[in-house]
ZAGUKOL-67352 format. One line per field, with one value per residue (C-alpha): y, z, x; residue in three letters. Coordinates in steps of 0.1 Angstrom, whole numbers. Each point is the difference from the previous one (the first is absolute). Example, Ala and Ser with C-alpha at 12.3 -4.5 7.8 and 13.67 -1.06 7.14 Angstrom:
y <- (-45|34) $
z <- (78|-7) $
x <- (123|14) $
r <- (ALA|SER) $
//
This chain:
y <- (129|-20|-32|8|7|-38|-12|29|-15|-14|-37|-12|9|-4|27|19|-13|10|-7|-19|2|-17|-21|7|-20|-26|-13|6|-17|-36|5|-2|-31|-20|6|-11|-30|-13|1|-6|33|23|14|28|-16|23|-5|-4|-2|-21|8|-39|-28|-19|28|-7|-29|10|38|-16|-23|31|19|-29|-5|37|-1|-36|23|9|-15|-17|27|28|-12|27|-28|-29|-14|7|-12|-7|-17|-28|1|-25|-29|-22|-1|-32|-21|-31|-8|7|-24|-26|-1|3|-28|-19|6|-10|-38|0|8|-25|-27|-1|-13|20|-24|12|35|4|14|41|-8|-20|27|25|-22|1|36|3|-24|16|29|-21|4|32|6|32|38|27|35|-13|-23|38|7|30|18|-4|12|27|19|-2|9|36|20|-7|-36|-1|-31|-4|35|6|-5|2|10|-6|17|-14|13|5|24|24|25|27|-5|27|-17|-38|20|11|-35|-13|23|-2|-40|8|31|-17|-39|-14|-34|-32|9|32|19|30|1|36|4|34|7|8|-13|14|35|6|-17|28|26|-17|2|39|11|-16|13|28|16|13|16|15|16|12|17|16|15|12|18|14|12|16|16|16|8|14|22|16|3|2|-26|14|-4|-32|-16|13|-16|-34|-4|9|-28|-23|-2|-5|-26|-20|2|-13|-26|-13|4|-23|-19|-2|-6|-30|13|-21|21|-17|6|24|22|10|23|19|7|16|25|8|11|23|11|2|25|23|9|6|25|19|4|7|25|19|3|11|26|14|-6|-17|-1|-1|-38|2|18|-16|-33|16|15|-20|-30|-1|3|-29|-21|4|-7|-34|-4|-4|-23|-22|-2|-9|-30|-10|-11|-21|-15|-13|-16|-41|-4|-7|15|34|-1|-1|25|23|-6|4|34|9|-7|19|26|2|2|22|24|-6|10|34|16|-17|-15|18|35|-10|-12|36|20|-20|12|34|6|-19) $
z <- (161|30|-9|-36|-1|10|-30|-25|-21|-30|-11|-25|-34|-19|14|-16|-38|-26|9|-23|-4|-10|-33|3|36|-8|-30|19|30|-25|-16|33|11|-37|0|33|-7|-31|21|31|20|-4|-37|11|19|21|-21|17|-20|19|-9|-10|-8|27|26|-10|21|33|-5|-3|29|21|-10|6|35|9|-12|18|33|-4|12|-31|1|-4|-25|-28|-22|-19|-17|-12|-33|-21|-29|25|21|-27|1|28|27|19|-31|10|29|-21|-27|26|16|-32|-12|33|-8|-39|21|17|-31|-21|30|5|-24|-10|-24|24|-21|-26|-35|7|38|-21|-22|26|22|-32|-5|36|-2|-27|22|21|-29|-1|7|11|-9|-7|-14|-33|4|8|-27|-26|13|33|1|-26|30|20|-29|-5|-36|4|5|34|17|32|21|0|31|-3|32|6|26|17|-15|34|13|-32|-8|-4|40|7|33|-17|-25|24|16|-34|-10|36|-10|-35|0|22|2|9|-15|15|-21|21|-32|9|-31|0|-21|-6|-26|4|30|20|-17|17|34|2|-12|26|27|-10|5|29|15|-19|-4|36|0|-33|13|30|-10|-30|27|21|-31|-4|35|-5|-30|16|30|-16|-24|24|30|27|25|-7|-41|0|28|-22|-32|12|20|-30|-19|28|3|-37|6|25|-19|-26|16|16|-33|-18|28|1|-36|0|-23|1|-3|-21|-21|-25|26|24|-17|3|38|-3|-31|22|25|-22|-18|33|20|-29|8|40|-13|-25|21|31|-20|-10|36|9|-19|4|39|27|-8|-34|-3|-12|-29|-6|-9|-21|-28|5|14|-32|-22|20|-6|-35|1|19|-24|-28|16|9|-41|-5|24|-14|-32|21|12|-31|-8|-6|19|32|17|-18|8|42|-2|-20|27|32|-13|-11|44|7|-23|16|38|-5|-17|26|28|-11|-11|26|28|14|-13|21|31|-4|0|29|20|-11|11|36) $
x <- (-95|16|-19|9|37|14|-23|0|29|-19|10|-20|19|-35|-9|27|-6|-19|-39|-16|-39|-33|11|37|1|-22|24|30|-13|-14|32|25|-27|9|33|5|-21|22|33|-12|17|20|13|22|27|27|32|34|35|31|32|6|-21|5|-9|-36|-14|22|-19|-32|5|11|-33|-22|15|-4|-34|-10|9|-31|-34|-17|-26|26|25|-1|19|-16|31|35|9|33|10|18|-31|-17|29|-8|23|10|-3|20|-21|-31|7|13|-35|-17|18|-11|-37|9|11|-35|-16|15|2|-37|-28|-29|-17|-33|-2|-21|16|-5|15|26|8|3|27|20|-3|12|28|19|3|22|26|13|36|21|-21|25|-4|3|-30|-24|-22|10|-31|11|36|-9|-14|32|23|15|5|34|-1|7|-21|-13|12|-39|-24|-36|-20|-38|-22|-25|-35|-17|27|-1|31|-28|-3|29|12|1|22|22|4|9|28|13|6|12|21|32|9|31|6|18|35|-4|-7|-30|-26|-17|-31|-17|-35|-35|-6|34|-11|-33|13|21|-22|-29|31|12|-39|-2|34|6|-39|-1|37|-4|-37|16|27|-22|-21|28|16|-29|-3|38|-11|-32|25|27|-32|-16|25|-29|-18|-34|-2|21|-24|-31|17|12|-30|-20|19|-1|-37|-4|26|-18|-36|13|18|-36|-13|20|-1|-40|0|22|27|33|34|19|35|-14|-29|16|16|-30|10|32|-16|-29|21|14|-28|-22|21|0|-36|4|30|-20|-33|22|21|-30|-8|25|4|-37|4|-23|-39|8|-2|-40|15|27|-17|-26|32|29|-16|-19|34|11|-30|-1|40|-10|-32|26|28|-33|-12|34|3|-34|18|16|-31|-17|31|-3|29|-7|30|-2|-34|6|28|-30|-20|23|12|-34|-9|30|-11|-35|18|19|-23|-25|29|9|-27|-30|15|32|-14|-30|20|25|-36|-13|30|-3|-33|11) $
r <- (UNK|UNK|UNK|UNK|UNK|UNK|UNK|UNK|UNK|UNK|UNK|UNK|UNK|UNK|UNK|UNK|UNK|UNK|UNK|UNK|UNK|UNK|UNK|UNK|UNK|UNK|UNK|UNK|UNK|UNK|UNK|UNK|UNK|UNK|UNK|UNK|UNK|UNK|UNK|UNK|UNK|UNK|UNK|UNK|UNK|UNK|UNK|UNK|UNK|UNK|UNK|UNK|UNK|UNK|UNK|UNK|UNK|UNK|UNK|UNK|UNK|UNK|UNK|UNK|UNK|UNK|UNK|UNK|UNK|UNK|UNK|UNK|UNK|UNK|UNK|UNK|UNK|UNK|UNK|UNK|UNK|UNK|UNK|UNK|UNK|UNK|UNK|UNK|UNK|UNK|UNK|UNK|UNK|UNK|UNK|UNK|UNK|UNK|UNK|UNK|UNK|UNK|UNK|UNK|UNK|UNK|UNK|UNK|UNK|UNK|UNK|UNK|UNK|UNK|UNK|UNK|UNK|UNK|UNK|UNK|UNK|UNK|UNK|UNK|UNK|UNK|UNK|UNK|UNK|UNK|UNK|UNK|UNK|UNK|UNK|UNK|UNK|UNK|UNK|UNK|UNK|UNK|UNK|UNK|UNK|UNK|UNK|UNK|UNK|UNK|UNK|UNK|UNK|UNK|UNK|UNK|UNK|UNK|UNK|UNK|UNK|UNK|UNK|UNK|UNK|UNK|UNK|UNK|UNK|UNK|UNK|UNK|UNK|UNK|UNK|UNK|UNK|UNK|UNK|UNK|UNK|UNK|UNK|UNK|UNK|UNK|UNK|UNK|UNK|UNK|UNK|UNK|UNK|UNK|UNK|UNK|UNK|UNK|UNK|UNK|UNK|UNK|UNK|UNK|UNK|UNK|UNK|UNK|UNK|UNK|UNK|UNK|UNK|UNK|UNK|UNK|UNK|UNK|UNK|UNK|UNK|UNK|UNK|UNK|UNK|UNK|UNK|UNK|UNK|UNK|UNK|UNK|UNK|UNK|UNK|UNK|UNK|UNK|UNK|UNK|UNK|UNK|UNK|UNK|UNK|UNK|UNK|UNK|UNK|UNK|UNK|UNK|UNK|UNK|UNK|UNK|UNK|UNK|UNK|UNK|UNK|UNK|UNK|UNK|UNK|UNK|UNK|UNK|UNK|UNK|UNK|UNK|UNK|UNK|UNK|UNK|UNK|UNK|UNK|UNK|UNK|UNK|UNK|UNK|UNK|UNK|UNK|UNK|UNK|UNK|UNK|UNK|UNK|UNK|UNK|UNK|UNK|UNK|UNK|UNK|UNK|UNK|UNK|UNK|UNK|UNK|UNK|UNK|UNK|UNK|UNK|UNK|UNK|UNK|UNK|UNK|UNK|UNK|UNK|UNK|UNK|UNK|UNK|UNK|UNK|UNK|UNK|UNK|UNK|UNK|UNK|UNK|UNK|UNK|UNK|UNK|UNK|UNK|UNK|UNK|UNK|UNK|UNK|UNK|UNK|UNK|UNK|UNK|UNK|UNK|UNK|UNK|UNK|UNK|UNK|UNK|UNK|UNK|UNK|UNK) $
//
């Protein structure tokens, strides 16, 4: 558990889908590696909306300079894209020098080509011609994509990640929306962006800050309660111990098996805790009602209406397993270990442990 805890947070949001299998991958898989092939990257573009037009290309200059802080190998970021980002900029000094190398061009003879080499200087020479580009010079099927239902044009910013720091990688997500969510622009306007990716940041962040509060002061209520119940040091310290121990197995358990706590399973924790401690009360309740020695006994009636009451919870969480989505299917299994640990608590070890002493 101690090596586990600093890296039990799961990450990888594929492991959180919907598992595809066999057939089902194999044409999803070719048909991400086409697509990706026809446009050359990325098809789902982060989407953010500026309050005017000509917000655009300062916003995507102030993302690109908070991600090129950044070594190479760790910018989340690919490009930044707005309608304005396609007109060149600087466009007087670029046609000045391209009308310099139009002079060396036509100063120079190259009666030395042959035709196709002829050709192919003309070809290049007429490129030498073009004046001024300005929005109205985009193609339809160009600004199309940066133009609103309502007409407005240009408010729209298109954001591209890099494809070998994937979103699906929980902390690269994290970097991202930290570089989206807030940007303050050179008019000192701030530009805040939420969606997707500021969502499960958040959610990633709550876990992570939230998970272990939550969990600990579920287990302390639960102490009160038992407290507060039973109103003596002896049956509280059998019931929370009781829970305890169940507690801790299955925390080595899910840590020996690998299983990530993520947003939706670790739920599972704070439920066992109260589902756990009800066994310790009813096995300890029976005991204490039939008095010391009786412990033998004890397990062999109501232990056995406490089994079955586990038994039951246990086919229920196993619904949960054989679900296809993968989160559903690790809070099944997480509750079905807690289920299992805390069984195995009241009714073998602690009763076991309470006769030891007994005999002593």
């Amino acid at each position: 558990m101690i090596h586990f805890a600093p890296e039990s947070l799961e990450y990888d949001l594929n492991k959180l889908r919907v598992k595809m299998k066999g057939r089902d991958f194999i044409e999803d898989t070719n048909l991400n590696d086409r697509v990706k092939k026809i446009f050359g990257g990325a098809v789902t573009p982060t989407v953010l909306v500026t309050d005017k037009a000509e917000e655009a290309l300062p916003l995507c200059r102030e993302i690109m300079r908070k991600n090129d802080l950044d070594p190479p190998e760790k910018r989340v970021i690919e490009s930044c894209k707005s309608l304005y980002s396609y007109v060149p900029e600087d466009q007087d000094a670029k046609i000045e020098w391209l009308g310099k190398i139009r002079k060396l061009i036509d100063r120079n003879t190259f009666d030395f080509l042959n035709d196709a080499q002829k050709k192919n200087l003309r070809e290049f020479k007429e490129q030498f011609t073009a004046g001024h580009i300005t929005l109205s010079d985009l193609p339809e099927t160009l600004v199309a994509n940066f133009r609103e239902k309502n007409g407005d044009l240009g408010k729209l910013v298109y954001i591209y990640t890099n494809d070998k720091l994937p979103l699906w990688n929980g902390k690269n997500l994290i970097h991202f929306a930290d570089i989206i969510r807030q940007n303050r622009l050179p008019s000192g306007e701030v530009v805040t962006s939420s969606g997707d990716s500021a969502i499960f940041a958040d959610i990633f962040r709550a876990v992570a800050h939230d998970g272990p509060r939550v969990t600990g002061i579920a287990f302390l209520a639960v102490c009160l309660v038992v407290v507060l119940l039973f109103r003596e040091k002896i049956g509280a310290l059998y019931i929370i111990g009781t829970l305890v121990i169940g507690i801790v197995l299955m925390g080595g358990a899910v840590a020996l098996f690998d299983l990530k706590i993520n947003f939706f399973n670790f739920i599972a924790i704070p439920t066992t805790f109260g589902i756990g401690v009800d066994y310790g009360c009813n096995i300890y309740q029976r005991y204490r009602l039939d008095g010391k020695g009786s412990l033998t006994h004890v397990i062999k009636t109501t232990g056995g209406a406490v089994l079955l009451c586990s038994l039951t919870t246990i086919i229920g969480y196993f619904t949960l397993v054989i679900a296809k989505n993968q989160a559903l299917s690790s809070f099944g299994w997480i509750a079905i270990i807690g289920e299992i640990t805390c069984i195995l608590s009241a009714i073998v070890l602690v009763p076991a442990l309470v006769i030891r002493l007994e005999n002593r």
